[in-house]
C-alpha positions as CSV (number, residue, x, y, z in Angstrom):
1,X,126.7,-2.0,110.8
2,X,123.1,-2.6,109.7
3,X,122.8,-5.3,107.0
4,X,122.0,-4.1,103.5
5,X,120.0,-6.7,101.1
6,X,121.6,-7.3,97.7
7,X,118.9,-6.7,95.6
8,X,118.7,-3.4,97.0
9,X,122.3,-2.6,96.4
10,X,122.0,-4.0,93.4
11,X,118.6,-1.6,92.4
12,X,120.4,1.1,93.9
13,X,123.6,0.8,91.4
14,X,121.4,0.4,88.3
15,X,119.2,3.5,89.3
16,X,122.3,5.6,88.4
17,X,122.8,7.8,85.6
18,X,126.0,7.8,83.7
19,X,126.7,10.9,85.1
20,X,126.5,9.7,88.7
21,X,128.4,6.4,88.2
22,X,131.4,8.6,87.0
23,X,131.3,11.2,89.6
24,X,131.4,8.0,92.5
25,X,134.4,6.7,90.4
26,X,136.3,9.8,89.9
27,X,135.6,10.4,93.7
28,X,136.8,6.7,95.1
29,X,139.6,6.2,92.4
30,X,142.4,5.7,95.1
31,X,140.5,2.4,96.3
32,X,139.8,1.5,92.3
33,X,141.7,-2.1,93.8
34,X,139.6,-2.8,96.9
35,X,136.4,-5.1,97.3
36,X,133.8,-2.5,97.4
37,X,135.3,-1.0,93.9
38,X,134.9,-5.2,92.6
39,X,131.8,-5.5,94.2
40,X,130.6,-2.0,92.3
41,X,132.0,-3.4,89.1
42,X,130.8,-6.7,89.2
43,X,127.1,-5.2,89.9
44,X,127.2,-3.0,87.4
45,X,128.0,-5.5,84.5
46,X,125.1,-7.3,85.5
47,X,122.0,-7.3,83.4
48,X,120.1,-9.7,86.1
49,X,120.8,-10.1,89.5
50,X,122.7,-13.0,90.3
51,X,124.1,-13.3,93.9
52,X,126.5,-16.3,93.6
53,X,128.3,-14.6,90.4
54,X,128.9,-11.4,92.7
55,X,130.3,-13.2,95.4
56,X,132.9,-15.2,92.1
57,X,133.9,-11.8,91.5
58,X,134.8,-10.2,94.4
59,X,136.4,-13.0,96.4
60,X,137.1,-15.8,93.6
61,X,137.8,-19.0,95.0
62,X,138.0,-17.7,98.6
63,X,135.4,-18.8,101.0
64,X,132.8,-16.2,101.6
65,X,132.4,-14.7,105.0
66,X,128.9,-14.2,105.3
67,X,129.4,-11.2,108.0
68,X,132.2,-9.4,106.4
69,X,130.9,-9.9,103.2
70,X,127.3,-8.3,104.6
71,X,129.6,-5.5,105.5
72,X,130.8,-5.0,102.6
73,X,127.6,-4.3,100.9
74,X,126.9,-2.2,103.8
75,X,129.7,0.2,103.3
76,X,129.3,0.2,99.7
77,X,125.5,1.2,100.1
78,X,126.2,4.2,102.5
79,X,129.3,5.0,100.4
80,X,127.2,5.4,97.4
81,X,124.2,7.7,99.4
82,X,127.1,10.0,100.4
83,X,128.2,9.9,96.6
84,X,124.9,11.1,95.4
85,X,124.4,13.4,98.2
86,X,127.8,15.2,97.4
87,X,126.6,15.0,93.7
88,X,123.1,16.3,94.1
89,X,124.4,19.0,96.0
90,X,126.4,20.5,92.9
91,X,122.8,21.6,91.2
92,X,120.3,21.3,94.0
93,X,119.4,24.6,95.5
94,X,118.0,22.8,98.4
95,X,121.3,21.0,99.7
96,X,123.0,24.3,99.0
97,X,120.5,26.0,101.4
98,X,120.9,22.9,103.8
99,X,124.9,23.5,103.4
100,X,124.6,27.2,104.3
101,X,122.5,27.1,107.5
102,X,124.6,24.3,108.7
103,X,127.6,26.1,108.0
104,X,125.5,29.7,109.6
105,X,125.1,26.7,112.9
106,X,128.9,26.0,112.9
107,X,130.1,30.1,112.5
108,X,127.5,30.3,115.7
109,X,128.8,27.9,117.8
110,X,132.4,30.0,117.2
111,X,131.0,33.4,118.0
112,X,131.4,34.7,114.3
113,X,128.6,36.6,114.0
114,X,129.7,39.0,111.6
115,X,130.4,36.0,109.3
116,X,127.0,35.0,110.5
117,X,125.2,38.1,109.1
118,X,126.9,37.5,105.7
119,X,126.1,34.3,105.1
120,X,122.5,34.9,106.3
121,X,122.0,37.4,103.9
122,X,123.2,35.3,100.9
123,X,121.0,32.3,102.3
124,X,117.8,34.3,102.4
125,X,118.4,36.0,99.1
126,X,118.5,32.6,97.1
127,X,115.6,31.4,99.5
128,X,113.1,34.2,98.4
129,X,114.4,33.3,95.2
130,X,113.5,29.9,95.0
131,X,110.4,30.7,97.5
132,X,111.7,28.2,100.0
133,X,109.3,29.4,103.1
134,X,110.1,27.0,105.5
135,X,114.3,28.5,104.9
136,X,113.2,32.1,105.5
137,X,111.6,31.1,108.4
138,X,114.9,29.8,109.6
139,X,116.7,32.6,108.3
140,X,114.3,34.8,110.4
141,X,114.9,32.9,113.4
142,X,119.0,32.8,113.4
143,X,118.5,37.1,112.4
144,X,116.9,36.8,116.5
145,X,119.0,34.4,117.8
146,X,122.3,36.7,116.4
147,X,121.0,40.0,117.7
148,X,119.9,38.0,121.4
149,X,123.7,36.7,121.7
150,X,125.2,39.7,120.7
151,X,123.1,41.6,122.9
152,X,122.2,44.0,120.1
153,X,119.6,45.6,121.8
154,X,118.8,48.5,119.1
155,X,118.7,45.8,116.5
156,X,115.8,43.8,117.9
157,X,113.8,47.3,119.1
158,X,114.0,48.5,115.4
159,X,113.5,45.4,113.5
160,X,111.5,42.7,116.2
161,X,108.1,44.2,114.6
162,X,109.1,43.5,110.9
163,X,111.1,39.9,111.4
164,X,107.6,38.7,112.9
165,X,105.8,40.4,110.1
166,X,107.6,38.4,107.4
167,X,107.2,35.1,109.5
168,X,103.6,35.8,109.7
169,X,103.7,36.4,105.9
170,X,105.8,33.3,105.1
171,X,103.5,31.0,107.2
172,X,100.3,32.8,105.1
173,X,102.4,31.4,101.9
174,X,103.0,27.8,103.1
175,X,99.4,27.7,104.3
176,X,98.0,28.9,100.9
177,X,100.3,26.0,98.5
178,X,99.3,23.8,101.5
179,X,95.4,24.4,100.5
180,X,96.3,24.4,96.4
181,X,98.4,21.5,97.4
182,X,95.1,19.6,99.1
183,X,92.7,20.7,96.3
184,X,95.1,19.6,93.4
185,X,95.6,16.0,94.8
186,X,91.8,15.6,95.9
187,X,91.2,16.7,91.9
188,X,93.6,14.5,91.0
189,X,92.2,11.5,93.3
190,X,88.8,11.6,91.7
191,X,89.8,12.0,87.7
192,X,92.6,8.8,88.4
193,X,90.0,6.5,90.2
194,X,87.2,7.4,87.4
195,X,84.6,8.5,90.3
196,X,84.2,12.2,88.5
197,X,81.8,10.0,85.5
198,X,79.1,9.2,88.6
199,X,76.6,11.8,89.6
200,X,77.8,12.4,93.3
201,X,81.6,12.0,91.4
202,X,80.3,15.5,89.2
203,X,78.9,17.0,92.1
204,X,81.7,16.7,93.9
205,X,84.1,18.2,91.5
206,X,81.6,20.9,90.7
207,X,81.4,21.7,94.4
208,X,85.6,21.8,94.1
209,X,85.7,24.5,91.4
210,X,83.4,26.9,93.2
211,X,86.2,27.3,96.3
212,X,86.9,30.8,97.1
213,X,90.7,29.8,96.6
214,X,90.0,29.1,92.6
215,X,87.8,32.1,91.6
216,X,91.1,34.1,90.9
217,X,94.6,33.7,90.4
218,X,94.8,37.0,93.0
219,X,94.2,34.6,95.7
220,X,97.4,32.9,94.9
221,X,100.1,33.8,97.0
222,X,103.4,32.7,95.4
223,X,104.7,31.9,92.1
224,X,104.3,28.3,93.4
225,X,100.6,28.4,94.7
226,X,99.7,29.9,90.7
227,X,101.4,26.8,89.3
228,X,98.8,24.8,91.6
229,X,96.2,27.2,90.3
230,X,96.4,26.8,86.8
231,X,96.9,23.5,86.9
232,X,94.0,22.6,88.7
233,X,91.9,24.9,86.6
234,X,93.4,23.1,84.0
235,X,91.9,19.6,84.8
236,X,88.2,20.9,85.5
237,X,88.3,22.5,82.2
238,X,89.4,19.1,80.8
239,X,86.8,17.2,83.0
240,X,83.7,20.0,81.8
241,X,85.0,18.9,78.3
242,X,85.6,22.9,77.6
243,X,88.0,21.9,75.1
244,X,89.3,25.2,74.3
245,X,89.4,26.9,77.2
246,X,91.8,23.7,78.0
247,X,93.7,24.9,75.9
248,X,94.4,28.4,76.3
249,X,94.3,27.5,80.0
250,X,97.4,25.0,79.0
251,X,99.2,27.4,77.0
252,X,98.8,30.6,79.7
253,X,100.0,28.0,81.9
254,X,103.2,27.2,80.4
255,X,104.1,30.9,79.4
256,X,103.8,31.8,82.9
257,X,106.1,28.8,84.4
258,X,108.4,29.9,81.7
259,X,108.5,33.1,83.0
260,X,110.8,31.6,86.3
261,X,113.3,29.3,84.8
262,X,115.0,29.2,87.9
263,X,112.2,28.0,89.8
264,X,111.1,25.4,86.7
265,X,114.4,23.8,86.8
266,X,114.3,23.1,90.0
267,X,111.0,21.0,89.9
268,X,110.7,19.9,86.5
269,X,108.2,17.5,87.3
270,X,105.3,19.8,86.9
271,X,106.9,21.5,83.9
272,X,106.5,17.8,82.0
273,X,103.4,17.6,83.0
274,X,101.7,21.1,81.3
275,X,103.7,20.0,78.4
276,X,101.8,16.7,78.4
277,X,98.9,18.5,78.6
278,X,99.2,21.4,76.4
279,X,100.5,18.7,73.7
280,X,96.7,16.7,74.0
281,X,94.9,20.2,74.3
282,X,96.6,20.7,71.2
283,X,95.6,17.9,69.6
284,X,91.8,18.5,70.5
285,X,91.9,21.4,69.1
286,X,93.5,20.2,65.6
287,X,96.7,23.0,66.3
288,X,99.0,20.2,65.1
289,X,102.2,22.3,64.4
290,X,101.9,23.6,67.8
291,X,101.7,20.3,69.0
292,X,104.6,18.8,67.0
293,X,106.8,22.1,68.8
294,X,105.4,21.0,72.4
295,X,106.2,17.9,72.0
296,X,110.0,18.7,70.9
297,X,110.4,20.9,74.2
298,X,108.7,17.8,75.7
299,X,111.8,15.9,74.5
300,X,114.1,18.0,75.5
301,X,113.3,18.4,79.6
302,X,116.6,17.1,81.4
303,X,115.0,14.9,83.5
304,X,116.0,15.2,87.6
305,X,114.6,11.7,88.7
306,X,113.9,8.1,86.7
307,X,110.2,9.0,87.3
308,X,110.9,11.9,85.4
309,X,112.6,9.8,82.4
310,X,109.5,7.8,82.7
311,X,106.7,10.1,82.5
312,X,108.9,12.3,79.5
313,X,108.9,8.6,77.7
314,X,105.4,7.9,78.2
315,X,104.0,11.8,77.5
316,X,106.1,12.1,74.5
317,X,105.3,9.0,73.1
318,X,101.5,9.1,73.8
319,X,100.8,12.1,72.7
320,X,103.2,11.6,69.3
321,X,100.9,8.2,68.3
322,X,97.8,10.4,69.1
323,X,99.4,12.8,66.9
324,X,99.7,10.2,64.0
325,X,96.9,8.8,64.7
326,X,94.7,11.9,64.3
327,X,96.3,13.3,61.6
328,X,96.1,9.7,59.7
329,X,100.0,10.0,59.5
330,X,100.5,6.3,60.2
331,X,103.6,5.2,58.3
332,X,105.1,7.9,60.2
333,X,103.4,6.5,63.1
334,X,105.0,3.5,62.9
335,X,108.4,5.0,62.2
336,X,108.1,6.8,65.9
337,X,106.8,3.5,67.5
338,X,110.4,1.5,66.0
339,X,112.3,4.3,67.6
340,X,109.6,4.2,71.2
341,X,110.8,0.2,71.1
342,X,114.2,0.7,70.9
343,X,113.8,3.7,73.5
344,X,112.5,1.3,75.9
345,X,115.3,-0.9,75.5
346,X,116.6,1.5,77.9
347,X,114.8,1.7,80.3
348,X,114.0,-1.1,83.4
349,X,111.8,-3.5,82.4
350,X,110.1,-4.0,85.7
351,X,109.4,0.1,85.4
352,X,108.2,0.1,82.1
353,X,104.1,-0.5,81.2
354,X,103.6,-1.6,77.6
355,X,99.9,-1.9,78.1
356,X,99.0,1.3,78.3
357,X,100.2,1.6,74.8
358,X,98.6,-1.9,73.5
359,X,95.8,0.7,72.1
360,X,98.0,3.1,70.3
361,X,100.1,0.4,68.9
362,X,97.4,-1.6,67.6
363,X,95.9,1.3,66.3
364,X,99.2,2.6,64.2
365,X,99.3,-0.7,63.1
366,X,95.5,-1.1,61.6
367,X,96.1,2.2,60.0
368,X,99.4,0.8,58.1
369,X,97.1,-2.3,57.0
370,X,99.2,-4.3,59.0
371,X,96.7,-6.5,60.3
372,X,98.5,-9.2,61.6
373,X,100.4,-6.8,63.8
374,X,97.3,-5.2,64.7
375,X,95.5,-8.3,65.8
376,X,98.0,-9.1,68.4
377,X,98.0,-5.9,69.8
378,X,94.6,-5.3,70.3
379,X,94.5,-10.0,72.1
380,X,96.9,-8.2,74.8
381,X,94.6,-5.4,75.2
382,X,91.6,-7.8,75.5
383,X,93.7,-10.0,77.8
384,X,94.1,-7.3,80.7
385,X,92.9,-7.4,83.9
386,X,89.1,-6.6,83.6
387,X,89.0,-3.5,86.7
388,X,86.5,-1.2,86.7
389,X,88.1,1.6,84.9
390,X,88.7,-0.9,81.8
391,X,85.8,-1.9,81.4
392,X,85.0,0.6,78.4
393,X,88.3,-0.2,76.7
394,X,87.4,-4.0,76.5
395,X,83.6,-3.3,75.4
396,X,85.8,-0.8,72.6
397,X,88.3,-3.5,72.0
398,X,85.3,-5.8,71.1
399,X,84.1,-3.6,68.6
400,X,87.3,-3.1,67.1
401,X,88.3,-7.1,66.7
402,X,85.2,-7.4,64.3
403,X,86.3,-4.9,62.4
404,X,89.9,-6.5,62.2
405,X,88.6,-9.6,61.3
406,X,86.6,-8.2,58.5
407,X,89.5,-6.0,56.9
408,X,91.3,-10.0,56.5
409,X,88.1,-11.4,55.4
410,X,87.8,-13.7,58.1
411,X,83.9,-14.6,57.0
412,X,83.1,-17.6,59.2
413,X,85.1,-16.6,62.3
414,X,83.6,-12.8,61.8
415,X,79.2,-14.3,62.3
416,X,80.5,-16.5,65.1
417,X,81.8,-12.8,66.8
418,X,79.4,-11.1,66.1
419,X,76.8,-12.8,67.5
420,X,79.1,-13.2,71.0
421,X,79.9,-9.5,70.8
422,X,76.0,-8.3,70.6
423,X,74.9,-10.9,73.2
424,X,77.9,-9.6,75.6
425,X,76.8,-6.1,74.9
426,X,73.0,-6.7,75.5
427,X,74.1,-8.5,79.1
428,X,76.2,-5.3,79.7
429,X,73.8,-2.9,78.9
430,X,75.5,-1.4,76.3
431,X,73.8,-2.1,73.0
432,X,73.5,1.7,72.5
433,X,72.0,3.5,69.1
434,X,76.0,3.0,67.2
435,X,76.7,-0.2,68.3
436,X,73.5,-1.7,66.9
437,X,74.1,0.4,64.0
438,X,77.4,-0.8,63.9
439,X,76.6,-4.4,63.8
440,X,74.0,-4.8,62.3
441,X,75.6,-3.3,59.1
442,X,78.9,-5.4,59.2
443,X,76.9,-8.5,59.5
444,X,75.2,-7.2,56.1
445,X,78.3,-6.6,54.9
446,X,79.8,-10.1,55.5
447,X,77.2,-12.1,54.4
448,X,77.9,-10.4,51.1
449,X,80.8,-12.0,48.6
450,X,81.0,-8.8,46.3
451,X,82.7,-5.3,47.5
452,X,79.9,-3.1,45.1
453,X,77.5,-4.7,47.2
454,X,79.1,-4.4,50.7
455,X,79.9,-0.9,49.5
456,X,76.3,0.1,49.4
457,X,75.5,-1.5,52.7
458,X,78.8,1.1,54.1
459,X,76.5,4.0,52.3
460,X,73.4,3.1,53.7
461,X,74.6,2.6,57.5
462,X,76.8,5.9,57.3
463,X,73.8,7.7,56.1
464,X,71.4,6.2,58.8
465,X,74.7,6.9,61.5
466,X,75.2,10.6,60.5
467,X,71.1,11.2,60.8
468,X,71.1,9.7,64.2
469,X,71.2,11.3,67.7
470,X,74.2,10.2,69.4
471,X,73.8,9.3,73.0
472,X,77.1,11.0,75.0
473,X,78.6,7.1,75.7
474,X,77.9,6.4,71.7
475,X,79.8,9.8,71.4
476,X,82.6,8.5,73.6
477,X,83.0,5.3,71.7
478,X,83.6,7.7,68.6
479,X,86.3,9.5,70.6
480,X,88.0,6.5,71.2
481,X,88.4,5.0,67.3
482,X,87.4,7.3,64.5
483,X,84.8,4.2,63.0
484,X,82.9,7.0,61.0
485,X,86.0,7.5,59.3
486,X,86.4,3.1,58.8
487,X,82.8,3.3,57.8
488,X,83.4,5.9,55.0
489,X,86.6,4.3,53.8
490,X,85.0,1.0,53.2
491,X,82.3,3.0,51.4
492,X,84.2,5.1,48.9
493,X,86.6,2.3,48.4
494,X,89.6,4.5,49.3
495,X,92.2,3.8,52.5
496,X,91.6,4.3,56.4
497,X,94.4,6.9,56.3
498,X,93.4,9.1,53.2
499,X,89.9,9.5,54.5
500,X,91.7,10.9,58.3
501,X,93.8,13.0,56.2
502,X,90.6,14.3,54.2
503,X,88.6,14.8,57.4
504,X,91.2,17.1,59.1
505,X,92.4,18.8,55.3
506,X,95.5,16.9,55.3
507,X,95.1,15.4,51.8
């Protein structure tokens, strides 16, 4: 017996669900007083691995065989896989098609062939109904092998033609998700390693959208292969910044996976993933009832894997801050952030990324005039790793620790900054039209004890900001942190939140 690891038994315990724990007890509950049950138990109560402590547990103060007790976790590993096979194959349509050719194998060996037939039948039905190809194929295959062995001549003269027509035709549908498949990931691959913002990175996805295979959905060749299609149309309408055809592309997207729930719960993966999006499409385009609905069927996917739990977290929760955040809704903001905290509680630390929601936290925070909060949020954003897709989030996060530090008055601290922000900028190359703009009237602003007075220099600056030409990186910047709407707040002496609320008639 190979040797199992216990950190792995022990990572392979704690990936259960509640669900999946009870079915392995329920199924083992006649050896509830053996080691592997102890050893089970003793894992499970664990909140940190701690090797010695399982060992107490299941042998007390017995001296521990080192072989039998590597056995042990051996046999409780595999007994566990066979649990969770055994479970999975209560709602998987896969291991229920795995079960039926291997039982369509075993009525073969036995020369039932009538019993053969039937069960061939009810395995290809669910097969084109789940468009598993690769099944069919099989199913096509064993139809052959049933009429050689029985030596039913007719059957193969009237039907040989069509059984290699629907292979052909099955093969033509795997090839053509195969091809969606390739295009999808190669999209995919460019937006997540930032190489679509170079020139030859927009050539390249430009050259993508023209393949014959994306100029219509009739090239699709399975319910599967239009998922692929839409969603890749999806992203290039996103990347082209054609902000509402994103979202109609979104929404026909979702309506048309809809339309199979028996497919869509059997790969739900893709289903969170058009929610996500339709959610932020909806945001851009300022429908935020709709999005407030998307994200509540967001909520409510059963998830089928802990990546699944993950990305539902992370989508739901993103997309609700944006949704407080654009709406200047930030006390309720920071109501849905208490209850994302205590979500995460839940979920395995070592799985779990708070940075990428230092930005959305900080932000809820500023807009609750919590500044304190706020300021410690946006030191853990400025502490990360400086890659090369970051790089625009620290040169943001600069900008936005002056204005921090002037909302708490911090006068001496707030020069000092600004001089180190302007001369990191310059040495970046990024002391663009709004940032100089954007400097130039805070330091006018700080050198001035009076609010009238630093109101005026607000009123000036947002005039000389709203007549300027934008380059599209100042625009970006803008995307990021509404400062236009900071600006006008400081100058009409009313809150951060009321103007948001103004902008998008929310008052």
């Amino acid at each position: 017996m190979s040797k199992t690891p216990s950190k792995r038994l022990f990572a392979l315990i704690k990936s259960l669900s509640g669900p999946e724990k009870r079915y392995f007890k329920v199924v083992n509950r006649s050896d509830s007083g053996s080691k592997y049950w102890l050893l089970f138990n003793a894992i499970e109560s664990q909140e940190t691995f701690n090797e010695a402590l399982l060992q107490q547990e299941v042998y007390g103060k017995t001296p521990v065989q080192s072989r039998k007790y590597s056995e042990l976790k051996s046999y409780l590993y595999d007994l566990l896989l066979k649990s969770l096979q055994q479970y999975d194959e209560q709602t998987s349509v896969d291991y229920q098609l795995k079960h039926l050719l291997m039982g369509i194998r075993s009525l073969h060996r036995r020369w039932l062939f009538d019993d053969c037939k039937y069960m061939l039948k009810r395995t290809k039905k669910i097969a084109l109904k789940y468009e598993r190809f690769s099944v069919i194929l099989e199913v096509l295959d064993w139809e052959k092998q049933l009429a050689y062995a029985s030596v039913d001549v007719d059957y193969l003269d009237n039907n040989l033609a069509l059984l290699q027509e629907e292979e052909q035709a099955c093969l033509a549908k795997m090839a053509n998700i195969k091809i969606y498949q390739g295009l999808f990931y190669r999209l995919y691959l460019m937006v997540q390693k930032n190489t679509v913002r170079s020139q030859e990175g927009k050539q390249e996805v430009e050259t993508l959208a023209k393949h014959p295979l994306l100029i219509s959905e009739d090239q699709c060749l399975s319910f599967r292969a239009k998922i692929l299609f839409y969603r890749i149309h999806s992203i290039l309408h996103y990347q082209f910044r054609k902000m509402e055809v994103f979202y109609t592309s979104c929404k026909a997207l979702i309506e048309f996976m809809e339309s199979e729930p028996s497919i869509l719960k059997e790969d739900s993966t893709q289903y969170i993933a058009a929610l996500s999006n339709f959610a932020a499409s909806c945001g851009y385009e300022g429908a935020y009832q709709e999005m407030r609905d998307v994200l509540e069927k967001l909520r409510k996917v059963k998830p089928q894997t802990i990546d699944d739990q993950l990305k539902i977290h992370r989508q739901y929760y993103n997309n609700y801050f944006g949704l407080c955040i654009n709406t200047g809704s930030f006390e309720e903001g920071l109501k849905v952030l208490k209850r994302h905290l205590q979500d995460v509680k839940k979920i395995d630390n070592s799985l779990f990324e708070h940075r990428s929601f230092y930005f959305q936290y900080f932000y809820i925070y500023f807009g609750v005039e919590d500044y304190d909060q706020a300021l410690n949020y946006l030191n853990e954003w400025l502490n990360l790793p400086r890659s090369v897709d970051q790089q625009d989030l620290q040169h943001l996060a600069r900008l936005l620790n002056l204005v921090v530090h002037f909302e708490v008055g911090n006068t001496i601290l707030l020069t000092s900054l600004l001089r180190s922000t302007q001369r990191n900028l310059q040495k970046k190359g990024r002391y663009n039209t709004f940032e100089q703009l954007f400097i130039q009237c805070l330091k006018q602003a700080n050198q001035l004890p009076a609010y009238r007075e630093q109101q005026k220099v607000f009123k000036e600056y947002l005039k000389k900001l709203e007549a300027q030409q934008l380059t599209a990186r100042d625009r970006a910047t803008l995307r990021f942190f509404d400062f236009e709407s900071w600006l006008k707040s400081k100058a009409t002496r009313t809150s951060f939140s009321e103007v948001i609320r103004a902008k998008n008639s929310l008052a």
